[in-house]
Steps between C-alpha positions, in 0.01 A plus 500: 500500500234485673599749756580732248184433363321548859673824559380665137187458605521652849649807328263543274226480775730734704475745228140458415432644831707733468332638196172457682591689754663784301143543290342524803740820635453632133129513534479621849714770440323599161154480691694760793620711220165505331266488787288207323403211772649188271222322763184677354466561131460834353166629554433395847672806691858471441539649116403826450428483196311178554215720613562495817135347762757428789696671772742728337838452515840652346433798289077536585674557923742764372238683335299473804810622651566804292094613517546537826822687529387717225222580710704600790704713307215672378344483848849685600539720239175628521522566874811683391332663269221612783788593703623703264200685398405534851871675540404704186184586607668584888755692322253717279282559764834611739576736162130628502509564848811718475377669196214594661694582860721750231141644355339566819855699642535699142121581574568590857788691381257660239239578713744676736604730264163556394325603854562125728669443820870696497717432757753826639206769491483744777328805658659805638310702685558884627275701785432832402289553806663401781277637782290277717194672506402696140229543277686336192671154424819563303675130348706538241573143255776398293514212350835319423529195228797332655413220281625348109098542387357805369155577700253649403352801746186390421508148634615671849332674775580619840377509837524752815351371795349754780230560747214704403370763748328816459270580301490273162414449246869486368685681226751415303760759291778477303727822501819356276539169286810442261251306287257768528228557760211398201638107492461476873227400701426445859182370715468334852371207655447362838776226688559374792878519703710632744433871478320522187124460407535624181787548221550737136548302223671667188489364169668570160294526126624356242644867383773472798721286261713223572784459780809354390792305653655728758232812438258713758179595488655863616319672760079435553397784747212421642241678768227363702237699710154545631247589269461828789918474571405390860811429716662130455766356722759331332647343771308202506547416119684228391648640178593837689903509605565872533851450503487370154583864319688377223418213266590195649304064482245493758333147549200639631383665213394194239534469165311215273527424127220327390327493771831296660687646830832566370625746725464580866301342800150523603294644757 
C-alpha cells in the first residue's frame, strides 16, 4: 500500500512538470507569434500598441524595412524615369535634327530651282574669228542646263578671258542673242593668269527667262574691240581656241551662278 501510495504521488509530480513545462512552450510560442517580450510588460518597447519608448522590434523593424525599400524603388523608378525622359528627350532631339536636316535639303532643293548652286550646267563656246592677229574678238556662248533645276539666266554670268593690247579703252557688242540682244549685258575687268590680264563678263536681265532641265541659252554672239579697232592678237588669250568652229564645252571659258564657279577653270 504504501508503494502504491508512493508511486501516485511521483506521478502526479511527474505530471505537474509536465504541465509546467507545456505552459511555458505555450507562452513562448504565443510571445514568437505575437512579437510581445513575455519578459517586459507592454509599454516598455516590446507592444506596439503599448506605446512603444524602447528599441523597436517585430512589426515597428518591418516598417523600417519597407520605408526603405519603398525608397529604393522610388530611387529606381525615378532614375528610370530620368532615363527615360533623357531617351525621350535624345530621341526628339534625333527627330528635330532630321526634320530640320529634311528642311534645310527641301530649301536647298528650293533655292536651286529658284537661282542656287545647280550641278550639270555647261558652256559651249564657238570662234567666229579665228585669226591670230585682228581688230575684233568674236566668242560665241551657249549655255546648256544639263541639270533637274530650272535656272534662272539672270542668276548666271559668263566670263572670256584675254589680253588687252592696242589701243583701249574696250568695247563690247552683241550682234545675235536668242534671248534678245536688249537682256544682255557685258563689261570688263582686270585679272591676273596665264595669258590673260583681263576677261568679258556677260550677264543675263531678268527678261532672258528661265532655263529648264535639259534647255540652251541658244546662241550669244558676242564682239569685242578697241574703242579705235586697233589690231589685237589673239594668240595669247586664254579663252581663244580657233579650232573651236562649232559649238562645243570649253573649260576655259567660266561660267558662275550666283557669283559661284560652276563651270570651267580659271586663269
Amino acid at each position: 500500500m504504501r508503494i502504491k501510495s508512493g508511486l501516485g504521488r511521483w506521478m502526479k509530480a511527474e505530471l505537474a512538470g509536465v504541465a509546467a513545462v507545456a505552459a511555458v512552450v505555450s507562452v513562448a510560442l504565443v510571445a514568437c507569434a505575437t512579437g510581445v517580450d513575455p519578459v517586459r510588460p507592454a509599454g516598455t518597447g516590446g507592444d506596439p500598441s503599448g506605446g512603444s519608448t524602447g528599441d523597436p522590434v517585430g512589426p515597428s523593424s518591418s516598417e523600417s524595412s519597407g520605408d526603405f525599400t519603398s525608397s529604393t524603388t522610388v530611387t529606381t523608378s525615378s532614375a528610370a524615369s530620368s532615363s527615360a525622359a533623357s531617351s525621350s528627350s535624345a530621341s526628339s532631339t534625333s527627330s528635330g535634327a532630321t526634320s530640320s536636316t529634311s528642311s534645310s535639303a527641301a530649301s536647298t532643293s528650293a533655292s536651286s530651282s529658284t537661282g542656287g548652286a545647280v550641278m550639270g550646267l555647261s558652256l559651249q563656246y564657238l570662234c567666229a574669228g579665228v585669226n591670230a592677229s585682228d581688230n575684233q574678238l568674236k566668242p560665241h556662248f551657249n549655255v546648256v542646263n544639263g541639270g533637274s533645276s530650272s535656272v534662272a539666266l539672270s542668276s548666271l554670268t559668263i566670263r572670256y578671258y584675254f589680253t588687252a593690247e592696242g589701243n583701249p579703252p574696250l568695247t563690247f557688242e552683241c550682234d545675235y542673242a536668242k534671248v534678245s540682244c536688249g537682256n544682255l549685258a557685258g563689261v570688263f575687268a582686270s585679272t591676273a593668269g596665264v595669258n590673260a590680264d583681263h576677261y568679258l563678263e556677260v550677264s543675263f536681265t531678268a527678261g532672258a527667262g528661265t532655263l529648264a532641265p535639259g534647255a540652251e541659252s541658244g546662241e550669244v554672239q558676242a564682239r569685242v574691240h578697241n574703242q579705235d579697232y586697233s589690231t589685237i592678237n589673239q594668240a595669247n588669250d586664254y579663252s581663244f581656241d580657233p579650232t573651236k568652229t562649232a559649238f562645243t564645252s570649253w573649260d576655259k571659258i567660266t561660267l558662275y551662278q550666283g557669283g559661284a564657279l560652276v563651270w570651267g577653270t580659271e586663269p
